[in-house]
PLY file of the C-alpha trace (Angstrom):
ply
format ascii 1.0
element vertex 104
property float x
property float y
property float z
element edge 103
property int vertex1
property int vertex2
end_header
92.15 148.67 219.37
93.33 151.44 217.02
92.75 155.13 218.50
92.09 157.90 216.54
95.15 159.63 216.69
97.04 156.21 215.65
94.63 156.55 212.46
95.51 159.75 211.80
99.57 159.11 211.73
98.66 156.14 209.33
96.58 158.15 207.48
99.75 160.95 207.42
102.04 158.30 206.15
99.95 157.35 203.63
99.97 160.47 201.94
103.68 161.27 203.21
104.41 158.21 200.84
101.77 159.45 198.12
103.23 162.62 198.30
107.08 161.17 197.16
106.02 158.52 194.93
103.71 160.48 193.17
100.32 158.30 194.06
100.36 154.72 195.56
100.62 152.86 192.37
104.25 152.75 191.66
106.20 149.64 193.08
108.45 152.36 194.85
104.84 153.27 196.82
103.51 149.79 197.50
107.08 149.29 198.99
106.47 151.63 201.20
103.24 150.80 201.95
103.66 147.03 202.42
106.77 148.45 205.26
104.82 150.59 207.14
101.88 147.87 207.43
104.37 145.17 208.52
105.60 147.77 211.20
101.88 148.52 212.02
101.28 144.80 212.01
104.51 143.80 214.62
103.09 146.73 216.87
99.52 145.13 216.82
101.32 142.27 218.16
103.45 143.39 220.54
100.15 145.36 222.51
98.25 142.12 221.97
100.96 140.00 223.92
101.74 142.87 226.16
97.64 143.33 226.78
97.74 139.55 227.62
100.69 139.28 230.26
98.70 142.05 231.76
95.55 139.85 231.85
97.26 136.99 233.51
98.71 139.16 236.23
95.29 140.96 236.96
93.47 137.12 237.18
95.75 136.01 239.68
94.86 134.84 242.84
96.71 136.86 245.79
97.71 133.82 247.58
100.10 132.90 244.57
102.93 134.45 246.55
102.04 131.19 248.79
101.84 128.82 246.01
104.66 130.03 244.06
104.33 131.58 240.15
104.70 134.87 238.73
102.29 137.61 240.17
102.16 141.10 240.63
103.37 143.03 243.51
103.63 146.47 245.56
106.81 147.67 247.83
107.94 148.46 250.13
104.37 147.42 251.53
104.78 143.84 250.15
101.48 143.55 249.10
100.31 140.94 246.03
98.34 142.70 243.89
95.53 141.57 241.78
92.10 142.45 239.90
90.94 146.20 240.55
93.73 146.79 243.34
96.53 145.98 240.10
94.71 148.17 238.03
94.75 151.40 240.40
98.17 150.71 241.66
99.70 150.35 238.06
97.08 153.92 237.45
98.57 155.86 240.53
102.31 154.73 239.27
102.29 155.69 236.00
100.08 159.17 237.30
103.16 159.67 239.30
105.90 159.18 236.82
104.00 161.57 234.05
103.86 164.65 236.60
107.70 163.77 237.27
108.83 163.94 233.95
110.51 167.69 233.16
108.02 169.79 230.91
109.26 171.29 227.87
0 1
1 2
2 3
3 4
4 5
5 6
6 7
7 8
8 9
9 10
10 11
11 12
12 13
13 14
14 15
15 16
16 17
17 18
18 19
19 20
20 21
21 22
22 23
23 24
24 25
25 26
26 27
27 28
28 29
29 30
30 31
31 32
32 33
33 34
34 35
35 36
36 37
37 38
38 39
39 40
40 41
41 42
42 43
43 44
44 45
45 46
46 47
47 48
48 49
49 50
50 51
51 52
52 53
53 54
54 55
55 56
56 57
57 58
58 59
59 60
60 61
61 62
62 63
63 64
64 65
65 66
66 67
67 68
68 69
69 70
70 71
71 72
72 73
73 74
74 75
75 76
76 77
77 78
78 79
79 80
80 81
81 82
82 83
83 84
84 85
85 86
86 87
87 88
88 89
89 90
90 91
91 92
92 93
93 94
94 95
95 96
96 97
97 98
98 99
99 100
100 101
101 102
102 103
């Protein structure tokens, strides 16, 4: 899904390219325009795949460490993680990182 602020810099492109081509019409425009939605296009897919890999970690069952298979999982308390307990963990990590990073 598309947020609001991703419509906006789409929307500032748009007239970033208006604005040097003088409109959208010229082939020099639609050049443009056909680039950025391509790029905008290879993003969509990226998240999609990347929102999918996600998926199949969160369904998995937390005795695939037993079985064998890919599955998600927390150190140094070597706990499989799954579901909700994935969700928070992955929350509380990248919480953690943000408030690490220097503050310009």
């Amino acid at each position: 899904m598309t947020t609001t602020d991703e419509l906006l810099a789409i929307s500032e492109e748009i007239r970033q390219i208006a604005e040097r081509h003088g409109g959208v019409t010229s082939v020099g425009a639609q050049a443009d325009l056909c680039a950025m939605l391509h790029r905008q296009r290879q993003a969509y897919a990226a998240d999609t795949r990347d929102a999918r890999r996600y998926r199949y970690l969160r369904s998995r069952d937390i005795d695939a460490v037993y079985r064998g298979g890919v599955f998600a999982g927390q150190t140094p308390e070597n706990r499989v993680l799954s579901g909700t307990g994935l969700d928070v963990a992955i929350d509380v990590a990248i919480t953690v990182e943000q408030d690490q990073e220097p503050r310009s």
